[in-house]
KOLVEXLO-373028 format. One record per atom (N, C-alpha, C): x negated, y negated, z; residue number from 0; residue in three letters; atom name. Coordinates in steps of 0.2 Angstrom, whole numbers. Each point is the difference from the previous one (the first is absolute). Example, Ala and Ser with C-alpha at 12.3 -4.5 7.8 and 13.67 -1.06 7.14 Angstrom:
# KOLVEXLO-373028
{{-66 28 39} 0 'ALA' 'N'}
{{4 -6 0} 0 'ALA' 'CA'}
{{-4 -6 0} 0 'ALA' 'C'}
{{2 -5 -4} 1 'SER' 'N'}
{{-4 -6 1} 1 'SER' 'CA'}
{{4 -5 3} 1 'SER' 'C'}
# end
This chain:
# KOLVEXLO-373028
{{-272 -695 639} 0 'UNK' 'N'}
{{-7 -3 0} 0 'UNK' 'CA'}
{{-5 4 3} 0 'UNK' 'C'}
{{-6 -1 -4} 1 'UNK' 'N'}
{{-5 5 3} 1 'UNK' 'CA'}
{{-3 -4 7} 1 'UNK' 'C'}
{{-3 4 4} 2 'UNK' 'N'}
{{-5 -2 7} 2 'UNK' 'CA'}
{{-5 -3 -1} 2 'UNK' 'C'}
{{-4 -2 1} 3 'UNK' 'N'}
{{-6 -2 1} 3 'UNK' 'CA'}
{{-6 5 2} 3 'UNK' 'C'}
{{3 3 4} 4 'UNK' 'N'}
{{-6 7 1} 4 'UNK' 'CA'}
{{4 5 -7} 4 'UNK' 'C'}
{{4 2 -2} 5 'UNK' 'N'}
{{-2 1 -7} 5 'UNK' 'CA'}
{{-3 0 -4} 5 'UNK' 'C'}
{{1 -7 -2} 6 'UNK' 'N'}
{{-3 -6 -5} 6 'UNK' 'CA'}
{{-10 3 0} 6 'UNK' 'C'}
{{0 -1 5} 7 'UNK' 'N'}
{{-7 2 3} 7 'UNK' 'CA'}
{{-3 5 -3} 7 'UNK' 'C'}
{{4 7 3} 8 'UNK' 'N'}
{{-2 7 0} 8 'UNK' 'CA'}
{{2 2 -9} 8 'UNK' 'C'}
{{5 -5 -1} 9 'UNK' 'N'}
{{-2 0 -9} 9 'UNK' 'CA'}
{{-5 -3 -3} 9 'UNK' 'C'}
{{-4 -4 3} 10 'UNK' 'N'}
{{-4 -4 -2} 10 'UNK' 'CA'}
{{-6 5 1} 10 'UNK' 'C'}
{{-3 1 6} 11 'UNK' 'N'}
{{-3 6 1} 11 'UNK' 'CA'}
{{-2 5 -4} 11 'UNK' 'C'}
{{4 2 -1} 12 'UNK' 'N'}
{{1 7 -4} 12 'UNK' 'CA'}
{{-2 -1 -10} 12 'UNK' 'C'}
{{3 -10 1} 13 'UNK' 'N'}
{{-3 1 -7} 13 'UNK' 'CA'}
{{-6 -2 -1} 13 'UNK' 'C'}
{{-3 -1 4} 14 'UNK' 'N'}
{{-8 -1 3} 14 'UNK' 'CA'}
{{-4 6 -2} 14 'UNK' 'C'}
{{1 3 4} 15 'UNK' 'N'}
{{-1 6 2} 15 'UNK' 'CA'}
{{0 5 -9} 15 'UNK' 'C'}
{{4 -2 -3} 16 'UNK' 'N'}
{{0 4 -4} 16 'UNK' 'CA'}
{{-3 -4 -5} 16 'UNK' 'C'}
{{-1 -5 -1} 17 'UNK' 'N'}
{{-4 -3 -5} 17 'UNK' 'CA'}
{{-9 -1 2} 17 'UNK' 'C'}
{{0 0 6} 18 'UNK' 'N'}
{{-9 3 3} 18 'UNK' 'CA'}
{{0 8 -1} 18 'UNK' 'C'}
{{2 4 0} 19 'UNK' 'N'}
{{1 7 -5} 19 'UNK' 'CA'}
{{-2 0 -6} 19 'UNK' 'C'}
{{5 -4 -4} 20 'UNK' 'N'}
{{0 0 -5} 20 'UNK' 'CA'}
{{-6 -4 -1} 20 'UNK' 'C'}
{{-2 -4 0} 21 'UNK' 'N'}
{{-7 -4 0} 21 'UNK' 'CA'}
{{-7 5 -1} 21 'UNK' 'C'}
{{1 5 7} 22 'UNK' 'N'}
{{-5 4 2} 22 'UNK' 'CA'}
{{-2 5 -7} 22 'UNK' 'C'}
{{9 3 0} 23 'UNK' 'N'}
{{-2 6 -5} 23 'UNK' 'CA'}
{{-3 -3 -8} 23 'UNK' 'C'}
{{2 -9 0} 24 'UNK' 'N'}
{{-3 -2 -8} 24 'UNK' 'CA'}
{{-6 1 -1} 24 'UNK' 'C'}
{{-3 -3 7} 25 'UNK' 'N'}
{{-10 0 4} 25 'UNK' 'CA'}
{{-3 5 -3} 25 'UNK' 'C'}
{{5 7 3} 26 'UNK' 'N'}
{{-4 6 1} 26 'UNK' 'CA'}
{{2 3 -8} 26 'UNK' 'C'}
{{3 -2 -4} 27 'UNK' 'N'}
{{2 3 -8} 27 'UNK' 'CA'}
{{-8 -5 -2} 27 'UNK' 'C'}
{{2 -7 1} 28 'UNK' 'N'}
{{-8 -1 -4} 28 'UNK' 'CA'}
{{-7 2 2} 28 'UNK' 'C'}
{{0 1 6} 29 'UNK' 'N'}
{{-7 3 3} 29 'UNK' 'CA'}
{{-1 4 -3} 29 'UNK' 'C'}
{{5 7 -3} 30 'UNK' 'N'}
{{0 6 -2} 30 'UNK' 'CA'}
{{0 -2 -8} 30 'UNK' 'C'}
{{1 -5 -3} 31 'UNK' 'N'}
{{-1 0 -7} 31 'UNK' 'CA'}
{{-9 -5 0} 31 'UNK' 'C'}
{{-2 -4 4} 32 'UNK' 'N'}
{{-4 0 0} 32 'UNK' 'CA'}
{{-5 1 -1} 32 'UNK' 'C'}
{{-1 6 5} 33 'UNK' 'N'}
{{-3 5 1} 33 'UNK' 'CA'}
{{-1 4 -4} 33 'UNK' 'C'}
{{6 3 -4} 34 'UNK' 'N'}
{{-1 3 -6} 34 'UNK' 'CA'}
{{-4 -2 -5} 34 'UNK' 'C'}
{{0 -7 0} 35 'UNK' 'N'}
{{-2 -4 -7} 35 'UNK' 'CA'}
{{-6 3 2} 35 'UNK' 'C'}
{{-3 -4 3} 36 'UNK' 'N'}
{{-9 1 6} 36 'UNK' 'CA'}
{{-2 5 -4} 36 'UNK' 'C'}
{{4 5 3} 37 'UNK' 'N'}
{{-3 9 0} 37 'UNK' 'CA'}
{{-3 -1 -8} 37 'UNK' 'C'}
{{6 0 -3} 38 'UNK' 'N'}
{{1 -1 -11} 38 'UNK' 'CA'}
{{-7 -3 -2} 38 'UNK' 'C'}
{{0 -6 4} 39 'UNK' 'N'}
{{-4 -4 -3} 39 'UNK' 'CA'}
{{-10 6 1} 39 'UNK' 'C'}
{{0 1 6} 40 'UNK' 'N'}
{{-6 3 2} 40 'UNK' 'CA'}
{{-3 5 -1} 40 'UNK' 'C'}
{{8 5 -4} 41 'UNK' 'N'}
{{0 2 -6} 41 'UNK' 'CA'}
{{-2 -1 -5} 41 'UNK' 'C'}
{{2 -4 -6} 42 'UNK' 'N'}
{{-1 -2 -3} 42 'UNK' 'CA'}
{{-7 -3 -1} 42 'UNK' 'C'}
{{-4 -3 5} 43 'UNK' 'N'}
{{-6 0 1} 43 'UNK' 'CA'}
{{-6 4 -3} 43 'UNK' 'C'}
{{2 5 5} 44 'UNK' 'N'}
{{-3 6 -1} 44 'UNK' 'CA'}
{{0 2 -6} 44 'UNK' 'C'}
{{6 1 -4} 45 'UNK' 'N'}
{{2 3 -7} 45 'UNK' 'CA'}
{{-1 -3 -4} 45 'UNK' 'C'}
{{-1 -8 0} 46 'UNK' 'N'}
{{-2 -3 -9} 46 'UNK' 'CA'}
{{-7 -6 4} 46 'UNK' 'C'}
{{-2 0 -6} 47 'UNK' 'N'}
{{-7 -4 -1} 47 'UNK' 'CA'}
{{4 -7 2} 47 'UNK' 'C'}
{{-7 -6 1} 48 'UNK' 'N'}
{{4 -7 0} 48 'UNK' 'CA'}
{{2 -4 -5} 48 'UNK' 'C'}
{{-1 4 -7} 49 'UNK' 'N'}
{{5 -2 -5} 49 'UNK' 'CA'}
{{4 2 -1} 49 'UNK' 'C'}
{{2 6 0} 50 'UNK' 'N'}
{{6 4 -2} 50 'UNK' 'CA'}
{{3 -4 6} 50 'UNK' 'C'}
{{0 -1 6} 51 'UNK' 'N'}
{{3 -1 6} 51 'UNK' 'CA'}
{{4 -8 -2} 51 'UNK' 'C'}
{{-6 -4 -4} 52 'UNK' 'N'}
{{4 -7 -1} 52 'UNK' 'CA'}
{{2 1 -8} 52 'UNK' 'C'}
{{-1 4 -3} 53 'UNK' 'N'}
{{6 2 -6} 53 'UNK' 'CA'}
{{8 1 2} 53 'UNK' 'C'}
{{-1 5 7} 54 'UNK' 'N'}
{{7 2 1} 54 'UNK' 'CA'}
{{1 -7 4} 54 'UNK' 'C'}
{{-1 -4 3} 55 'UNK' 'N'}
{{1 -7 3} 55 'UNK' 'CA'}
{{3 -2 -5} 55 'UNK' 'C'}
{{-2 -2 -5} 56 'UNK' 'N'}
{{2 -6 -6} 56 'UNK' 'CA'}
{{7 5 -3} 56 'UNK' 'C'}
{{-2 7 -1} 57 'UNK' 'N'}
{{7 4 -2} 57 'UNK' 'CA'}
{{6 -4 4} 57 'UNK' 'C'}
{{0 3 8} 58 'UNK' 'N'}
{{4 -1 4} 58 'UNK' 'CA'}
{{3 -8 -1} 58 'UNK' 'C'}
{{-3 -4 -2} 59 'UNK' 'N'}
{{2 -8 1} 59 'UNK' 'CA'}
{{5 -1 -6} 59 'UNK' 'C'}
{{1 5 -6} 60 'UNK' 'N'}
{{2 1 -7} 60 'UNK' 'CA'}
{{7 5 0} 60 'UNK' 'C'}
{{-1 4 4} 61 'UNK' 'N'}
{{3 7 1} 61 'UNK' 'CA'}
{{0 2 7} 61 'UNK' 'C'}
{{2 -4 3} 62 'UNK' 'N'}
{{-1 6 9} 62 'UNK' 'CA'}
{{4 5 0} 62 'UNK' 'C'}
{{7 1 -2} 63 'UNK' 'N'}
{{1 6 -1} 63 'UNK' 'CA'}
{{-5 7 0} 63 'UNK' 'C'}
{{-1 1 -6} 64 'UNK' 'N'}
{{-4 0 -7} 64 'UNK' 'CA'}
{{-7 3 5} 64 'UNK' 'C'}
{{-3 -6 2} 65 'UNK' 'N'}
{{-7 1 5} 65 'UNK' 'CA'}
{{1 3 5} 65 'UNK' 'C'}
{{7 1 5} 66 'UNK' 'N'}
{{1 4 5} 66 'UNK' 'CA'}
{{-1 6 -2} 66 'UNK' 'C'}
{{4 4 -3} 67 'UNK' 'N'}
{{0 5 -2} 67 'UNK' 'CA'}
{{-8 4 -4} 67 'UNK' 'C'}
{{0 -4 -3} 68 'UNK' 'N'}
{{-8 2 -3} 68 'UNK' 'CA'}
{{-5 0 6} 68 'UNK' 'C'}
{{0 -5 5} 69 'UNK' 'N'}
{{-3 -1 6} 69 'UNK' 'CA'}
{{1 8 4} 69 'UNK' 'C'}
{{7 4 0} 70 'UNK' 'N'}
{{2 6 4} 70 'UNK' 'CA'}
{{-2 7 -4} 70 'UNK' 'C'}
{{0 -2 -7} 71 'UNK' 'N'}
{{-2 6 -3} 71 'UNK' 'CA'}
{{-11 0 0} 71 'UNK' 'C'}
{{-1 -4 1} 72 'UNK' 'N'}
{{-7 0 -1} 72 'UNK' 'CA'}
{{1 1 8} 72 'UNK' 'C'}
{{0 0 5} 73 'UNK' 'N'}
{{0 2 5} 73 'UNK' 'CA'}
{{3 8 2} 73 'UNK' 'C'}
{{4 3 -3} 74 'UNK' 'N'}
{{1 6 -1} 74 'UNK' 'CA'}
{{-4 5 -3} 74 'UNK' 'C'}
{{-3 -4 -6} 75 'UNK' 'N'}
{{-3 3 -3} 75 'UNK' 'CA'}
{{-7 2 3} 75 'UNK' 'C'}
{{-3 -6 4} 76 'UNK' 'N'}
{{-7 2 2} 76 'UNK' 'CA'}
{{1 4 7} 76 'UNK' 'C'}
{{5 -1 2} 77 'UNK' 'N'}
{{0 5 7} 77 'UNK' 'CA'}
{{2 7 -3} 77 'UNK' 'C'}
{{3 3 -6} 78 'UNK' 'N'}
{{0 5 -2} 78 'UNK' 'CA'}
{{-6 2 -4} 78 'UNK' 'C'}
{{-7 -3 1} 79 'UNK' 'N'}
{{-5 1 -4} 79 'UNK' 'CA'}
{{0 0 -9} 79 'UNK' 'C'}
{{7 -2 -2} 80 'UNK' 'N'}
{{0 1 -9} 80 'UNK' 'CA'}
{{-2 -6 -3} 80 'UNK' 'C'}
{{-7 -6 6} 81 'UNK' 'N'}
{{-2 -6 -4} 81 'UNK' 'CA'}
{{-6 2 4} 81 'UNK' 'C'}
{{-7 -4 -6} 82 'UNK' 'N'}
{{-6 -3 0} 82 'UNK' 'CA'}
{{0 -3 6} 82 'UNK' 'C'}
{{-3 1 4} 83 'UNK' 'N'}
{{0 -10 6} 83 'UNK' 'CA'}
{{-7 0 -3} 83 'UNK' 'C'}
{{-2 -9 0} 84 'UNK' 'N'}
{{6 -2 2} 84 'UNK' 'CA'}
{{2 -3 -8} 84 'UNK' 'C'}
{{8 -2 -1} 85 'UNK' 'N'}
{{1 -1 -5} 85 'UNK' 'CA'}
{{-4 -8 -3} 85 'UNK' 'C'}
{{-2 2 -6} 86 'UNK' 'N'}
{{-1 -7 -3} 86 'UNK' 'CA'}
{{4 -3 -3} 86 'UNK' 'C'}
{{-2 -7 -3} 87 'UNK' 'N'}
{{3 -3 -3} 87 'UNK' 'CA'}
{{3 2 -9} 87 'UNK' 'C'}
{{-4 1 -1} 88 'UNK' 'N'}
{{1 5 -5} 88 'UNK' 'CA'}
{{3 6 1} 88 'UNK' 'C'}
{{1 2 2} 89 'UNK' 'N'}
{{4 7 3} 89 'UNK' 'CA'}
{{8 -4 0} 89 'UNK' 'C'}
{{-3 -4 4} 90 'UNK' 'N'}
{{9 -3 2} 90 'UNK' 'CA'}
{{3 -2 -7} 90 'UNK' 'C'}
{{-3 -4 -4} 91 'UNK' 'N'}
{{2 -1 -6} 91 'UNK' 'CA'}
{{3 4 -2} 91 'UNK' 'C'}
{{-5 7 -2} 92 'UNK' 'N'}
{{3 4 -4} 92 'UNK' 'CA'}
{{8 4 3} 92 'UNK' 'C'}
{{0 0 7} 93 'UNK' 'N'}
{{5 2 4} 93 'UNK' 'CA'}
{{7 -6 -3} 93 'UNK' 'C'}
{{-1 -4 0} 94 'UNK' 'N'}
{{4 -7 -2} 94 'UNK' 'CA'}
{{2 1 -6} 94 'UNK' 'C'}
{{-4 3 -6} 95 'UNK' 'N'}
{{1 -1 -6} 95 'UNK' 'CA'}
{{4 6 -3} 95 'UNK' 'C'}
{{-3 7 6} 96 'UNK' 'N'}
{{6 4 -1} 96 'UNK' 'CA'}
{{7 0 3} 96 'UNK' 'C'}
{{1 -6 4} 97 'UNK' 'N'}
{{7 3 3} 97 'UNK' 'CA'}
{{2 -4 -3} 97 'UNK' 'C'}
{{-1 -7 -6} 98 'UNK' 'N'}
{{2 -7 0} 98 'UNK' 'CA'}
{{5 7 -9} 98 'UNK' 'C'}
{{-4 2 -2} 99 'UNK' 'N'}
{{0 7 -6} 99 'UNK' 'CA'}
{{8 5 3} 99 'UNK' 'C'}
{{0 1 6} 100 'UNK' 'N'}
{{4 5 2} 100 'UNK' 'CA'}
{{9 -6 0} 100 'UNK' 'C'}
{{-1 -7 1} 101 'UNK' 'N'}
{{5 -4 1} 101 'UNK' 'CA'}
{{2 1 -11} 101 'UNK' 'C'}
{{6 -1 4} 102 'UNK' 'N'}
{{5 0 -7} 102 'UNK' 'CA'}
{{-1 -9 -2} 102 'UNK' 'C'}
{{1 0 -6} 103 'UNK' 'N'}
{{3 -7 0} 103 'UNK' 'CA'}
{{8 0 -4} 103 'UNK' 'C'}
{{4 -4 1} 104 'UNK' 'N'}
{{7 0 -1} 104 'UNK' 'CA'}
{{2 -8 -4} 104 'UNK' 'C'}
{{2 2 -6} 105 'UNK' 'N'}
{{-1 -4 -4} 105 'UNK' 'CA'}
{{10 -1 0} 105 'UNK' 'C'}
{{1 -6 0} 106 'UNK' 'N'}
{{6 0 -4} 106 'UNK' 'CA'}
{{3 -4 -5} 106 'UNK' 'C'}
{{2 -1 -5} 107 'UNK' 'N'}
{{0 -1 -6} 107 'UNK' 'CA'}
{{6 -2 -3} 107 'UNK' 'C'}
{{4 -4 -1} 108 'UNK' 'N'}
{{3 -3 -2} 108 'UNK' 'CA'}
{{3 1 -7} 108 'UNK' 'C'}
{{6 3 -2} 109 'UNK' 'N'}
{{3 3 -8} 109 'UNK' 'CA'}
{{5 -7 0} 109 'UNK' 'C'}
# end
């Protein structure tokens, strides 16, 4: 049979290890929050406030889809290969070429 100061120093420990673990989930979302933050004041900068709520209603449709668009537009203006800031029509036409570049996959029944 276990002790009672055992019992404790296991209990302890699993304390201890689960305020740890706590801590490290805090400090994993500070650090994704903070990145969103960043993304977003980005994103500011780099589209108009229609293209801005274009890619809003995107994302509500596609967030995948939006994230990724959201990092390439953000790559793209920090590597100087975009107009700032972008407009809404620009976005479009950005949207209508990649929507071009997706395959469609038809399957067919014989």
């Amino acid at each position: 049979m276990v002790g009672e100061e055992e019992l404790e120093a296991l209990r302890r420990r699993r304390l201890l290890e689960l305020k740890q673990r706590l801590a490290q989930e805090q400090e994993k979302t500070e650090r994704v929050e903070q990145i969103e933050m960043q993304k977003q004041a980005l994103l500011r900068r780099i589209l108009t406030a229609d293209a801005r709520s274009r890619l809003t209603n995107l994302k509500m449709v596609k967030p995948e889809f939006a994230t990724q668009l959201e990092l390439q537009l953000i790559q793209l203006a920090q590597q100087g290969r975009m107009e700032l800031p972008i407009t809404d029509e620009q976005l479009k036409d950005i949207l209508i070429k990649l929507q071009g570049q997706r395959r469609d996959i038809k399957i067919r029944r014989v």
